[in-house]
N, C-alpha and C positions, 0 to 999 in steps of 0.2 A: 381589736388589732387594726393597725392603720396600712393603709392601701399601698402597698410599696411603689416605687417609681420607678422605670427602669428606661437604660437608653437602650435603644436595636442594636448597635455596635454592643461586641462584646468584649471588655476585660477583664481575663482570666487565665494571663501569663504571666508566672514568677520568676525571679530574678533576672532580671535583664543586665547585669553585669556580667553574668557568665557568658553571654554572647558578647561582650562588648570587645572590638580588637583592636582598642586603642594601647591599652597595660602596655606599657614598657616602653612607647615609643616616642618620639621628639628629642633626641637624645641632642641635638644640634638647637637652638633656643636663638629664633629672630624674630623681627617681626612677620616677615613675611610667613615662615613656617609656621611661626604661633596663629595666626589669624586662618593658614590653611587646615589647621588641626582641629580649631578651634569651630570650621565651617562642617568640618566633616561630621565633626561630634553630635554638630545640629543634625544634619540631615540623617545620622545616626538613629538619632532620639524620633525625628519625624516616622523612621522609617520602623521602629518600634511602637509606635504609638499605633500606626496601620495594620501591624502585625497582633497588635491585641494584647499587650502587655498591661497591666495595671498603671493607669499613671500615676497614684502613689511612690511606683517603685521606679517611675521616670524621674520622680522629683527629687528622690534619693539618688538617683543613679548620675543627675546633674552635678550636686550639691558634692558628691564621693570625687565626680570630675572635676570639679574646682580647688575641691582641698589636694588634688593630687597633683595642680598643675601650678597654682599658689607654692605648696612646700616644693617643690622642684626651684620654681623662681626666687622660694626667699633664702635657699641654699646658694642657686646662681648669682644673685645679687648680694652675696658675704653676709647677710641677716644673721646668720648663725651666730658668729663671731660675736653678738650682742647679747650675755647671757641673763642679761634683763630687760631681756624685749620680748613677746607674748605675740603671735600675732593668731588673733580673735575671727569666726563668724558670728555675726550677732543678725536679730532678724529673723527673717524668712530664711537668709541662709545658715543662719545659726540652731534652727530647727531643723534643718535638711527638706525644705520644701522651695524649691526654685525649678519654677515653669523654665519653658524653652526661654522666654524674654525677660525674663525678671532681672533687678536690678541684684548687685549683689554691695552687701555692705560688710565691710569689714573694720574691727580695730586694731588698731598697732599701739601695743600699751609696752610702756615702759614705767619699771620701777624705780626707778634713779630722774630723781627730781632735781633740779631741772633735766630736758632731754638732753645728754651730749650730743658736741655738733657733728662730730665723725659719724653718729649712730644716723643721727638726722640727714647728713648727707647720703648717707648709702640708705635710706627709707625713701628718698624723693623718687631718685631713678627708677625704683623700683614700681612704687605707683606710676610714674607716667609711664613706664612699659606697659603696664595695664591697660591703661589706658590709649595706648600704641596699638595694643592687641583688638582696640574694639568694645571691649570688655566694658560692659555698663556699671562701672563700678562705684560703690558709695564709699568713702573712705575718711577714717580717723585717726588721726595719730596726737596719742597724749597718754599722760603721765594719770599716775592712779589718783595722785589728788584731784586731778584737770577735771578727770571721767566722774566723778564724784562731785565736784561740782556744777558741772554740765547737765549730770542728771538731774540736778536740783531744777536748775533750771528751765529744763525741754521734759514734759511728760515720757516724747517721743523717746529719749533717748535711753531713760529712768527704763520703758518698755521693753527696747530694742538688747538692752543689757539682763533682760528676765531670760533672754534666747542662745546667750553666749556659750561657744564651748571652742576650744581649744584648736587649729589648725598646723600651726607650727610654732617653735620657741620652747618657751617657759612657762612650766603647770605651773611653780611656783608663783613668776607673775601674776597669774592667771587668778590665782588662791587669794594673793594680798587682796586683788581686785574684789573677791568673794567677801573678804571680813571686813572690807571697808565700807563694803557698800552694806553689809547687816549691822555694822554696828552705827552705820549713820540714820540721826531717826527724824529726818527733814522729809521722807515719805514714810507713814504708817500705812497701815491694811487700810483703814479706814481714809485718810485724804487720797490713798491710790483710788478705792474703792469707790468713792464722790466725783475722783479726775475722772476717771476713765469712763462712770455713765453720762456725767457732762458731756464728756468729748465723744459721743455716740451719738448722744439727743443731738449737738450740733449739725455732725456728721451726717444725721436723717433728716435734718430739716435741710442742709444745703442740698437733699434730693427730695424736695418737697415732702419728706417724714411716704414715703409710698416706692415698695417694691414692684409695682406695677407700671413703668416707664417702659413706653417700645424699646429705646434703646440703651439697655440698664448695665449701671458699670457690674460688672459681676462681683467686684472685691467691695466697693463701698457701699452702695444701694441697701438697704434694709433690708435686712433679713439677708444681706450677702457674706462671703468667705469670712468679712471682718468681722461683722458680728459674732461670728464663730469664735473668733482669735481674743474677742474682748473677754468672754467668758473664760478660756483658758489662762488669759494672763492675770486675771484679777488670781483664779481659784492656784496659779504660781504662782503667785504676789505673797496669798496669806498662808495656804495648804501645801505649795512646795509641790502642787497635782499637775504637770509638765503634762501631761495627755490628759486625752479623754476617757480611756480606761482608767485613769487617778480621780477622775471627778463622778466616773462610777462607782467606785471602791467606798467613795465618800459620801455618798449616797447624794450628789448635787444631780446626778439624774439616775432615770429610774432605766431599767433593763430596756423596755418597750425605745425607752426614749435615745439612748446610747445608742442603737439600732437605726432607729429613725434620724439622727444626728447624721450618723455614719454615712446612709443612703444619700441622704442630699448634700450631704458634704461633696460624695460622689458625683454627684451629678454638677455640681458649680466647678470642679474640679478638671472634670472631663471636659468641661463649655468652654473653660479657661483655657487649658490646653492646646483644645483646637483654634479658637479662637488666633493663641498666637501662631501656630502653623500657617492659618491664616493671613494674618498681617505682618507676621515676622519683627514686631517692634511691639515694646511694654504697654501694650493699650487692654484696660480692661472691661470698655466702655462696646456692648455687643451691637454694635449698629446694624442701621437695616442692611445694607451694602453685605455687612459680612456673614450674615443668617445664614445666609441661601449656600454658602461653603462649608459655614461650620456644620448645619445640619446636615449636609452630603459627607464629611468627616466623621460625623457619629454615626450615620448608620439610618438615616432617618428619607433616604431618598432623594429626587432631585428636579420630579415633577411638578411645577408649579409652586401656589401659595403652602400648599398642603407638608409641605415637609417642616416648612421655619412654623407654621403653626405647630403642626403637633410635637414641637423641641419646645419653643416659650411656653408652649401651656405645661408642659414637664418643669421646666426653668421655673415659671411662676407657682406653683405648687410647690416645687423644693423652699424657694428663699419664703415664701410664706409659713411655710413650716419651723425653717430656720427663724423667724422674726418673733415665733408664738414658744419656743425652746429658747431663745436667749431670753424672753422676756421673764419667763418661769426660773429661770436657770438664776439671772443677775437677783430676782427680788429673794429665793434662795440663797444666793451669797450673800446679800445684803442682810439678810436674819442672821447667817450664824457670823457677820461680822461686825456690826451694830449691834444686834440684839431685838431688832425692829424694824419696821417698815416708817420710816419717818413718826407721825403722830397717827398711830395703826390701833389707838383703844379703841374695842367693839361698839360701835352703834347699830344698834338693830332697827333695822328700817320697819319690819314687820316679824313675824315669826320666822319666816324663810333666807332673810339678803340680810347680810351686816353688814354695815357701812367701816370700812378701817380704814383712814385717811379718804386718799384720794381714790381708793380702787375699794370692789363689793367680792364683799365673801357669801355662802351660802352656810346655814345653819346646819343643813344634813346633805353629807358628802353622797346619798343614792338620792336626792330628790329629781334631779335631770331623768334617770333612768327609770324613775318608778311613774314618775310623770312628765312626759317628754313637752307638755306644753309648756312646763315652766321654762325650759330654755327661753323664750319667748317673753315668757312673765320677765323674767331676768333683763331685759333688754327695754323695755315699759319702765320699769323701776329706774333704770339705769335713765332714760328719758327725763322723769319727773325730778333728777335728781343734779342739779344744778353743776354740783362740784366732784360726781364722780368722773374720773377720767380712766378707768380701766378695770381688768379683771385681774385679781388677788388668783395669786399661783392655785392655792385648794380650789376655787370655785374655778379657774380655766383649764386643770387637772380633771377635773371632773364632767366638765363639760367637753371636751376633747373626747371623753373615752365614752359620753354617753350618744355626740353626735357621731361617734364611727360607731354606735352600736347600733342605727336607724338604720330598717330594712323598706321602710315609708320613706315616703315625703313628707314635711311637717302639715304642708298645704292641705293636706288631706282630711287630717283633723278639725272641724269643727272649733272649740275651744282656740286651737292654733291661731286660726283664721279671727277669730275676736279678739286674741290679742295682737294681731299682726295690724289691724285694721285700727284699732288705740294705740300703738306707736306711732302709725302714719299720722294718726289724727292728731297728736301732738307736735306742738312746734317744736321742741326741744328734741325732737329726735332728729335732727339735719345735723347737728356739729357732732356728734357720738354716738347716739344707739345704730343711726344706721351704719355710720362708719365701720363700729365694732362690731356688728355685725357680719359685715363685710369682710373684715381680716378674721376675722374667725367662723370664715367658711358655713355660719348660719342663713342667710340668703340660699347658701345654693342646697342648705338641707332644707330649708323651707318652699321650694321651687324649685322643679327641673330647667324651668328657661333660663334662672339664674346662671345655675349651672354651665348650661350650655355656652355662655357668653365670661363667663369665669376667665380670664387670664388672652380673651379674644385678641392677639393683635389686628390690628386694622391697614390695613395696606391702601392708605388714603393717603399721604404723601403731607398731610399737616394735625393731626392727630398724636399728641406728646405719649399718651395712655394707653392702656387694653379698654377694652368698650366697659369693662365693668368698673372698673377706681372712675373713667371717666363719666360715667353717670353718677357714683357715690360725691365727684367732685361739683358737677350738678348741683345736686341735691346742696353741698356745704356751699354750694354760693349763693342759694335763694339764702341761707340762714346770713350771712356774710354779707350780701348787699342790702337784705333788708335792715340795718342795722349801720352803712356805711354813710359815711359824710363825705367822702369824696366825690369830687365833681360829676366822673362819668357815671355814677351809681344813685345819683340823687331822683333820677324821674322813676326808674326802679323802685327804690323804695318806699318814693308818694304812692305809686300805684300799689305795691304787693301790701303795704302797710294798710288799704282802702279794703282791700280783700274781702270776701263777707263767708270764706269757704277755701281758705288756701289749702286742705286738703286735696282740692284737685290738682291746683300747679303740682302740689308735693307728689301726688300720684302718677300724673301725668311726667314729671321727670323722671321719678324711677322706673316708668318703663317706655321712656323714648327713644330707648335704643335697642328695646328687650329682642327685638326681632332681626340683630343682626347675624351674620354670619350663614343664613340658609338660602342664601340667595334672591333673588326677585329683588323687590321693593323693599325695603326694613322700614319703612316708614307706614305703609299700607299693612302689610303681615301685623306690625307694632299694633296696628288700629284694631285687630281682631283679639290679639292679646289680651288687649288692653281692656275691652267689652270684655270677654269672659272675665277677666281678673276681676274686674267691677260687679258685675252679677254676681259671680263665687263669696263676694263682702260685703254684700249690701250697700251696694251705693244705691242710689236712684237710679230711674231712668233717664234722665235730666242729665245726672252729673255721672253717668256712665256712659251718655252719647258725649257730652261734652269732652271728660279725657280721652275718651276715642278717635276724639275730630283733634284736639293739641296734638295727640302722638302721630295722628297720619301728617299733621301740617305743621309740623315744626321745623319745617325747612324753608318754609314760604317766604316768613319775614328774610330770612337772612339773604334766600335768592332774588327779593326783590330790591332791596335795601339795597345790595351790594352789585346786583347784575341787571336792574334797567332805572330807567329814566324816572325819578319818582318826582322830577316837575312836571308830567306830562298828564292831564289830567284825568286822561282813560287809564293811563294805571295806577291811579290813585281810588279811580271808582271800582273796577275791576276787584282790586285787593280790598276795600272796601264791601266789595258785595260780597265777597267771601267769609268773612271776618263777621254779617249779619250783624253784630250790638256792638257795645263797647266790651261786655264782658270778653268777648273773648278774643276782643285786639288786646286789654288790660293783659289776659292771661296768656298771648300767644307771645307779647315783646319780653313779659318777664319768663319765660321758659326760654324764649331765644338769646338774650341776654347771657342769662346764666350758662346755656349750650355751650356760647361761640367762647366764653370767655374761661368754660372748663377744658376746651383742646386741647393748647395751650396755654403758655404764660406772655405771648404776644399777642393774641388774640382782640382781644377787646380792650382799643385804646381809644382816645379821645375824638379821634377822626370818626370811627364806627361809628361813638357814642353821639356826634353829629348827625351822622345821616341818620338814625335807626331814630331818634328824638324827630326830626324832619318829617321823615315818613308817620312814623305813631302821630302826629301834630294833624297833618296832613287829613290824615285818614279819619281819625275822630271828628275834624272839622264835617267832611261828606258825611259821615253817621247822624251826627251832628243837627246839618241842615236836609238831609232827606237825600237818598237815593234816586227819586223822581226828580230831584232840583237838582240838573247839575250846575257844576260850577260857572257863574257869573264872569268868564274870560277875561272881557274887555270894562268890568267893575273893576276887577282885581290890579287890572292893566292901570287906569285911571288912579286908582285907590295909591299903587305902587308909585306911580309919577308923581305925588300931590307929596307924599312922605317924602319922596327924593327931592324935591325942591325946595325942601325947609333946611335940606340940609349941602346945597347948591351955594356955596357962598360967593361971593364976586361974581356969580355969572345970573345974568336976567333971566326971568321965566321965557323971554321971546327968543332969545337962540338957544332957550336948551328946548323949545318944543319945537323948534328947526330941525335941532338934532335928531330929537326922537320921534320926528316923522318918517326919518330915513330907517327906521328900524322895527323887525316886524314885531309881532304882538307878542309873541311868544318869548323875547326879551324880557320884557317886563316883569314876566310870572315866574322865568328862571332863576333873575339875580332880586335881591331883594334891594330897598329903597335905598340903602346905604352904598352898595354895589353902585346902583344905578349915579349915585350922584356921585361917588369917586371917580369913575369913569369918564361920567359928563365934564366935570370939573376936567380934567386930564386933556382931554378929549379937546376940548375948546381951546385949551389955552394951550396946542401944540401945533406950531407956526412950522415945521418941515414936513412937503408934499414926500420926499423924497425916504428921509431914514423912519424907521416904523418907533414907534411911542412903545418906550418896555418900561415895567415899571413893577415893584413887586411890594406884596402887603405880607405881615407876619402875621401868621398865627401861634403863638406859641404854645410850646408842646402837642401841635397837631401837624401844621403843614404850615409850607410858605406858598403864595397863591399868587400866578405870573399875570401879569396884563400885558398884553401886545395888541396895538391899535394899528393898522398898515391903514394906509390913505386910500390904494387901488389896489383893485385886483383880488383876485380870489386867495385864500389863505392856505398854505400850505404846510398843514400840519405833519408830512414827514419830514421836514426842514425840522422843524423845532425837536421834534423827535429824535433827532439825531445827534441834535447839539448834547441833547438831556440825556441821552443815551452815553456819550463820551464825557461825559461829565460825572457819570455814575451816581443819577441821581433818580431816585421813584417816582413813576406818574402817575398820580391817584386817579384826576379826572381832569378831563378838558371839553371846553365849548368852543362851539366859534360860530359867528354869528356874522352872515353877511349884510350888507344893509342894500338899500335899494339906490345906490347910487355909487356900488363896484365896492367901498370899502369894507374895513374887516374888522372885528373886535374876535380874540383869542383867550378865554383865559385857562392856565392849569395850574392845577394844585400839584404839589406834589412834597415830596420829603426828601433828606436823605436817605443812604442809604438804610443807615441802622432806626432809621424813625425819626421824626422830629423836622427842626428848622434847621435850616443852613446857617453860617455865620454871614457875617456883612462881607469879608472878604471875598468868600466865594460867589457873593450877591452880584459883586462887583465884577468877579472874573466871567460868572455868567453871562452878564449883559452884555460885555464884549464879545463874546463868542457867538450869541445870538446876531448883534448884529451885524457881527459875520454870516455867518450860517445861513439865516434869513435869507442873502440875497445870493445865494449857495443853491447850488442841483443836489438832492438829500444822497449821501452817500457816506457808505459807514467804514469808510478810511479812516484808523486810529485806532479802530476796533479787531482787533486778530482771534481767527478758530482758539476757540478755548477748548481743553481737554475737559468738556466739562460730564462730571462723571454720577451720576443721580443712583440710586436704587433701584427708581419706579422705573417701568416702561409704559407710561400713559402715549396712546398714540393721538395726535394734534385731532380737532373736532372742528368742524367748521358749522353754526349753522342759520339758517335765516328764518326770521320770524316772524308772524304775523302780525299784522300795522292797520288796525282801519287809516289811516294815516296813507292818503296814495304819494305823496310827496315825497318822500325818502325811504329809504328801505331802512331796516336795522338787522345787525349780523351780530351774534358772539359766538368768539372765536375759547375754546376751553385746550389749552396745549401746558407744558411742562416751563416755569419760567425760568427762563434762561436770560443771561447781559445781551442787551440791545435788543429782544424781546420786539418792544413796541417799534421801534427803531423801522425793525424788519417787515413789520405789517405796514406800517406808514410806509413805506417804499411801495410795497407790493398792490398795494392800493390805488397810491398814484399813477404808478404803470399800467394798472387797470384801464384807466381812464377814470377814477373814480374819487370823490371828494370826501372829507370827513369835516359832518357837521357837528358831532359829541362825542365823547368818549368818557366809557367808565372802567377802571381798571380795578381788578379785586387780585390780589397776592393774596394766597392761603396756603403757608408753609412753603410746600416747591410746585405748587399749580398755580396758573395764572386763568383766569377768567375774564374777558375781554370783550363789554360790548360797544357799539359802537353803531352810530349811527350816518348811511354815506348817501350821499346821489353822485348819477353819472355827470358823465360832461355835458347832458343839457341841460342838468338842472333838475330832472325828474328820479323817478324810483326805477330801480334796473326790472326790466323784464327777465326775464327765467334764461334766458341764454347765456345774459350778460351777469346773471346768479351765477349758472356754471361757471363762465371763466372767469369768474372770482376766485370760485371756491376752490378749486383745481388748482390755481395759481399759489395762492393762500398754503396748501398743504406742502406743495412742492417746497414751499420759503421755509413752511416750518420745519420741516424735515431734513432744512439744510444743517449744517453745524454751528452751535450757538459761538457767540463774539463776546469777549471783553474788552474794555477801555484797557489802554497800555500808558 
């Protein structure tokens, strides 16, 4: 028997019409009154919904309120009069199922080809009063041939006409419409039955094919309401089975399953609901924002994380449910309506697993229960087997009812654990054993920690997934990039392809998150996990410390890469000394890699794939040449200047080593040879003391990368800040480099907004603005309090870190990123008294990570005073309210 779901709120009130005290009234028909009527109804339904009524019977109770407010207006606007005119609910509304926000679609059919224009006139007024009233209405008006051809045409609407029943008019219309559409054979059972799992598969891949998204549409998402709805229209399509009691009757699901149907129907049902109480508009997409209400609506409390958790872990259990019952349900209908499962002749893998088609059956329907390792074995098989993609309804029937009959853990077993340990060890288990695994809830019968982390949301502010699909996504991207030709996946899969044991990365990503949600460290907790998991399966001791040390440190590369200075050469050695061989910088870029780039689908782009290639470069070099040898500074320095001179054209070696005597050493080892003589080149041949040298290089599809050369004086990076700030444009990183004789070199990279390069035009509008700006006091006029309204409440971080380096301080700043952002620190900084000599900016999702490197106004590193009233200053700003460009 399977573990029922339940929400804390309880409904278990019937009929909610007999309370309703609207019957009889609006007797006077305007806009105004209609839309007051119309308001009351809501807060009506709101206010039953609180009281504990069924919402089933709210959604009937809506659906009874529209057809009674419909025929009242299609008698008030002469409709009547038109005794072959129909008018239709089709749809959602045509079932009787319309939430508080739903849209409502109706036909207006006429039997009298063409439409008369009298009819047609008195049909317009009528919808735009609807439309007057507010009323989200979907609306149709045509003729029985029109609809009949139309269906031909739109699945959609072929669909929406399976739902149809009668509101006001003519049954008779209503009737033709019935025999036209059966005797038209331009849809059969069969081209319906091919449409409508097409238009599914599509539908699940525009949500990455995974019911595990933080903020999941409740209706579209796999395994959600529609998946519900595709089942019953096919099994109306061929079987005339208009409920789900009809598709029990017909044996498409079993008693246990109608049951379980039912319960999570409920549950997505009651999420919707509230949901729109919530938002009060058609949106079925449950964001972070509106968790935190719906769950205090259900009954789930209102303290902290703990309430939206324990609702999505309910929500992701239902539609998971839901995804594992349509999928049983559709290959069901697919037999009694083909006759087959595509090319479903038995091939028998061994005594046990048939191979039929693309999906594996099982030879004996008690082998799960009589031997609960085969679960497991099942999944092995499923590995070595190139071209299966799925479980065959009899073998996922069976496996269903044998993992709810485990009063163990699989882990426990012996056996289990040898075979758990041959799936890892296989490559071919990253694109589908584990997957499937995973959607069918085997992971968490094979593991409590699984478990535990099952359906986790993460209230991290750039995290697309639950912690668990997000590791399974992991996992499909080591199989993914090892295999990939595209550009930012190439150094990944020289290195993963070298491997001599990618059983560890493979191990080490399934459980680099295993240790979230208990608080502390998940990284550290992960590392002990990860030892015992190791030892329980025989790894070595080798390669059991080894995944132990990836799962505590797989944050490392990302926080270095992305949050300090990786020209600097102490933190090159530093991360270097950490990292000890190349094995495990090889094994720590490809687990980070694959990490940043399973968050999200923003995550790792080309720019990343720059810096994280830089640093692994970097670092292999110090492994390389020996941790006792540091790096050769002013070899590098010389080595760098000798490259830039070959590509120095028109200008002599003697005023460019003029130049770059005024420049300290630490120049050199920054930009690379290229850099250096673009510069130089620029540099020389700019003849005004006065306006500053701006000049800009493309990178395409990563960033565009600003040059600004000022002749005197120190640089003032909240100037440019600002410009860039009102321009709405992203500052990746910036340098600036003063020289020894007052002038300045500036450069930053940066993107638009949505990624990428600017065009020329704005290139152009830039540079004007800059050199405005430039000789501009930084100030973020242009910029207006934005309402800006976030989910998180991360409060701003300031902090200062240690530098053998006594020359400059460096600070990162970790706050919620908001417009003008940098804008606001570059001000806050100046005012300090304080300069900015680098900066690195990290966006991930809606936090912003911010380091940056300053001295005060003599030139030196702040002492601790002058740290305080940084850092005090600093929080004040951030605290202020964020600004957008207008």
């Amino acid at each position: 028997m399977f573990e029922k779901l339940t929400i804390p709120k309880s409904f278990n009130l019937d009929s909610p019409g007999l309370v309703c005290p609207f019957k009889g009234r609006l007797e006077e028909i305007t806009v105004k009154t209609g839309r007051a009527y119309l308001q009351e109804f809501a807060e009506h339904l709101c206010s039953l919904f609180e009281q504990g009524f069924k919402v089933q019977s709210l959604l009937e109770l809506r659906s009874d309120f529209i057809d009674s407010l419909l025929c009242r207006l299609y008698k008030h606007f002469g409709l009547e009069k038109f005794p072959y005119l129909a008018l239709a609910a089709v749809g959602g509304y045509g079932r009787r199922e319309l939430f508080l926000m739903s849209d409502i679609d109706i036909l207006l059919l006429s039997s009298v080809d063409p439409l008369p224009a009298d009819a047609k006139s008195a049909i317009e007024p009528f919808i735009s009063f609807l439309w007057d009233l507010k009323l989200d209405i979907g609306s149709s008006v045509r003729t029985i041939n029109e609809t009949v051809m139309e269906s031909r045409q739109d699945l959609t609407i072929e669909t929406n006409l399976l739902e149809r029943r009668l509101v006001a008019g003519s049954y008779l219309t209503l009737n033709l419409l019935k025999d036209a559409l059966d005797s038209d054979t331009y849809w059969d059972p069969k081209s319906f039955l091919r449409a409508k799992i097409h238009e599914q598969i599509e539908r699940h891949h525009s949500y990455k094919d995974t019911a595990y998204l933080l903020e999941p549409d409740i209706k579209n998402n796999p395994g959600g309401l529609r998946d519900i709805q595709v089942m019953q229209w096919i099994a109306n399509f061929h079987f005339n089975a208009r409920t789900l009691e009809d598709m029990l009757k017909l044996g498409l699901l079993l008693p246990t399953e109608f049951e379980e149907l039912n319960i999570c129907k409920g549950v997505l049902t009651a999420v919707r609901y509230a949901l729109h109480i919530t938002t009060r508009r058609e949106d079925n997409r449950l964001t972070l924002d509106a968790q935190k209400s719906v769950a205090a609506l259900l009954g789930f409390g209102t303290e902290g994380n703990a309430p939206v958790e324990h609702m999505m872990r309910i929500f992701f259990r239902s539609v998971r449910r839901i995804r594992e019952l349509n999928s049983m349900t559709l290959q069901l209908e697919t037999l009694r309506i083909t006759g087959h499962l595509g090319d479903d002749s038995p091939v028998y893998i061994d005594s046990c697993f048939i191979k039929r088609g693309p999906l594996i059956d099982i030879a004996d329907p008690e082998i799960f229960k009589a031997e609960p390792w085969r679960m497991l074995e099942l999944f092995h098989v499923i590995a070595r087997q190139d071209d299966v993609l799925g479980l065959h309804v009899n073998c996922l029937r069976q496996l269903r009812e044998a993992r709810r009959a485990l009063n163990f853990y699989l882990i426990e077993v012996p056996r289990c654990r040898e075979e758990f340990k041959l799936i890892i060890e296989d490559q071919n288990c990253l694109s589908t054993a584990l997957p499937l695994m995973h959607e069918h809830r085997i992971l968490s019968a094979y593991m409590p920690q699984w478990e535990s982390i099952e359906g986790l949301s993460q209230f991290d502010m750039f995290h697309t997934y639950t912690v668990d699909e997000h590791i399974i996504r992991v996992l499909k991207n080591l199989a993914i990039f090892s295999h990939s030709k595209e550009p930012p996946h190439l150094l990944f899969r020289n290195i993963y392809n070298q491997l001599t044991e990618p059983v560890i990365l493979v191990t080490a990503a399934f459980l680099h998150d295993i240790a979230k949600g208990r608080g502390g460290h998940h990284a550290q907790l992960g590392a002990r996990e990860a030892l015992y998991f190791c030892q329980l399966h025989g790894f070595t001791q080798y390669q059991s410390r080894l995944i132990a040390w990836l799962v505590e440190n797989h944050l490392l590369m990302s926080s270095t890469a992305l949050r300090r200075d990786i020209s600097d050469p102490e933190v090159i050695n530093n991360f270097a000394e950490t990292m000890q061989d190349e094995e495990h910088l090889d094994l720590l870029y490809c687990l980070s890699v694959a990490d940043i780039a399973a968050t999200n689908d923003r995550e790792w782009t080309s720019w990343k794939d720059t810096i994280f290639r830089r640093l692994y470069f970097s670092v292999r070099q110090a492994l390389r040449q020996g941790l006792e040898k540091p790096q050769d500074l002013k070899l590098h320095a010389r080595e760098n200047q000798q490259l830039a001179l070959l590509q120095c054209r028109g200008i002599t070696e003697e005023n460019a080593r003029l130049w770059w005597a005024q420049l300290p050493l630490t120049y050199f080892i920054q930009y690379t040879p290229f850099d250096i003589a673009w510069h130089t080149r620029n540099i020389l041949r700019h003849r005004s003391l006065e306006a500053p040298l701006i000049l800009f290089a493309q990178h395409p599809e990563v960033d565009t990368e600003l040059f600004i050369y000022q002749h005197s004086g120190r640089f003032d990076f909240a100037r440019a800040a600002c410009v860039m700030a009102k321009k709405r444009l992203n500052v990746i990183s910036a340098e600036i480099v003063q020289t020894k004789h007052n002038s300045a070199i500036c450069t930053i990279k940066f993107q638009a907004i949505k990624g990428g390069c600017i065009d020329n035009d704005r290139l152009h509008n830039l540079r004007r603005s800059l050199l405005a700006g430039l000789n501009e006091e930084p100030n973020l006029q242009g910029l207006k309090p934005e309402a800006f309204k976030s989910p998180f409440n991360i409060p701003p971080q300031v902090e200062f870190l240690e530098n053998s380096e006594a020359k400059h301080t460096s600070i990162e700043i970790s706050t919620l990123d908001t417009p003008g952002l940098l804008a606001k620190i570059g001000i806050t900084l100046k005012n300090s008294g304080c300069f900015i000599l680098s900066a690195r900016v990290t966006t991930t999702g809606e936090r912003a990570d911010d380091f940056f490197t300053i001295i005060n106004a003599a030139g030196t590193s702040l002492d601790e005073t002058e740290k305080m009233q940084v850092k005090g200053a600093l929080l004040k700003a951030l605290k202020a309210p964020s600004l957008q460009a207008v």
